[in-house]
C-alpha positions, 0 to 999 in steps of 0.5 A: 563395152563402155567407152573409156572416160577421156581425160576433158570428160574427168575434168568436166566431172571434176568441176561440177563436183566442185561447184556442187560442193560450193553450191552446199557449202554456201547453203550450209555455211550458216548453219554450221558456223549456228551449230558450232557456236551453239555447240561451244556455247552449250559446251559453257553453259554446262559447265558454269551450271554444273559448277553452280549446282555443285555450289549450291548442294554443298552449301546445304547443311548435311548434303552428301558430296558424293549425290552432289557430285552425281546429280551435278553431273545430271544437269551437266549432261542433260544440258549437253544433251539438249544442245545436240538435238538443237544442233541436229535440227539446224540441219533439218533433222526432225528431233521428234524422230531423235527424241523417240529413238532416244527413248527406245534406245534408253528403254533399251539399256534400262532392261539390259542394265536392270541390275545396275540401275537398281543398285544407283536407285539404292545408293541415292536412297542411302546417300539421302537417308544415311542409315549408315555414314562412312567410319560407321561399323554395320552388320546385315544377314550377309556382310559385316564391317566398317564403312570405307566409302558408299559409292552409287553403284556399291559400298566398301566395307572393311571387315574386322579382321582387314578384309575388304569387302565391295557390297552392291547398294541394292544388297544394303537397301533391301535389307534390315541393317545393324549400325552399331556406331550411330548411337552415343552409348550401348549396353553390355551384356554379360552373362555368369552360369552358376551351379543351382546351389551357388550364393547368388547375392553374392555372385550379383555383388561381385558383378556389380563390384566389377563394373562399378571400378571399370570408370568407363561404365557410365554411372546413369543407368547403373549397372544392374544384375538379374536372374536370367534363366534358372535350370535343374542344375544351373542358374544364370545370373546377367551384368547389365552395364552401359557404355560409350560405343567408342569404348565398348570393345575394350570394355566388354572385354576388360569386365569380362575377364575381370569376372573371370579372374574374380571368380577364380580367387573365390575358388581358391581361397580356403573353405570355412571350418565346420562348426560344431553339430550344433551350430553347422552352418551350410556356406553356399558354393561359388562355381569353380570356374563360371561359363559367362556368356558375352551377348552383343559383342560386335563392334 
């Protein structure tokens, strides 16, 4: 059995502990008071140079506040970053062996978050090229709506009908994407099925008389009709007319049932007399109540 520790022993222990600890405190007391005083200047000069930074990009003309705003905070950390190393080294920590340890750690976290890196490589690429802006309405194959806020992880949508929708930014990027809100005018489509034996000039008349009383037709280009498709039964006959895009809704809608109500007085006003044997005359026949096809009408 080992001799129990007498209390002269204790305080024997006691004091060379003590001295040691003094001996290391005096060793390393500069290096410390150098580390916490790199440490407080580098924690300054991050902040003066992201606020610098962040300055500076938005006085550019066009540029995105919110890629300011990330790559402001990116000078912030890597600032930061570099201090903690220079830190380390105060103390005889070899910064290779950290930088490399670094480097395998975030090699490490790029695999597992492989996803996500992805989706802020496609929200810097939207923030810089702007297929679409914020209030904008777009479609792709697999989501549709009105842009809320394009984040660098993901954009909020909000779809026609008050639903909101949260979107990866990878989702948006690797597709064809349909913006609907970023040229001045669209054109209106509307398309009038007739029986094969209806009077055409006048049914393109009527069109055109429709469109020519909306004001909100732009008058250049005019509105135009042409014969679209020609069946053994039916022919189709299409409105050409050209809009604002902030009133192409209404619009669209108003010509449509326009048409709709034009066609119906046709049908009921009475038929011609029939002339004499002699003199009979064939008055060609307006459908009783056209199929009119509307192309285009998401907005």
């Amino acid at each position: 059995m080992e001799p129990a520790t007498t209390p002269t022993q204790f305080i024997v222990a006691t004091r060379a502990a003590i001295t040691e600890a003094g001996a290391l405190l005096v060793q390393y007391s500069f290096s410390i008071v150098g580390a916490l005083v790199l440490l407080f200047v580098g924690w300054l000069a991050s902040r003066y140079l992201h606020r610098w930074a962040l300055y500076g990009m938005r006085r550019i003309r066009g540029f995105d506040v919110t890629l300011a705003h990330f790559l402001a905070n990116v000078v912030r950390y890597v600032v930061l970053l570099l201090v903690m190393v220079t830190v380390l080294g105060q103390f005889g920590v070899q910064t290779a062996s950290i930088i490399a340890a670094m480097g395998a750690a975030g090699l490490a976290i790029g695999l597992a978050l492989q996803g996500t890196l992805q989706n802020i490589a496609a929200g810097i690429m939207l923030l810089i090229l702007r297929p679409f802006r914020v209030g904008e309405s777009i479609e792709t194959k697999d989501v549709n709506g009105s842009v809320q806020e394009i984040g660098l992880f993901a954009t909020e949508l909000r779809t026609g009908d008050g639903l909101f929708q949260l979107v990866p930014n990878a989702l948006l990027w690797n597709t064809p994407v349909k913006n609907f809100s970023r040229l001045r005018t669209r054109r209106f489509d509307l398309t009038v099925m007739l029986p094969a034996d209806s009077d055409i000039r006048k049914a393109e008349s009527m069109l055109l008389a429709i469109a020519e009383r909306d004001t909100r037709v732009n008058s250049k280009p005019a509105p135009v009709t042409q014969v679209y498709d020609i069946t053994k039964d039916t022919v189709s006959i299409k409105l050409e007319a050209w809009v604002n895009t902030s009133d192409y809704g209404p619009t669209a809608r108003a010509l449509a049932k326009s048409a709709k109500v034009s066609f119906e007085k046709v049908k009921a006003q009475p038929m011609p007399v029939e002339a004499p044997a002699a003199e009979t005359k064939t008055t060609p026949k307006l459908p009783d109540a056209p199929n009119m096809v509307q192309s285009g009408q998401r907005h």
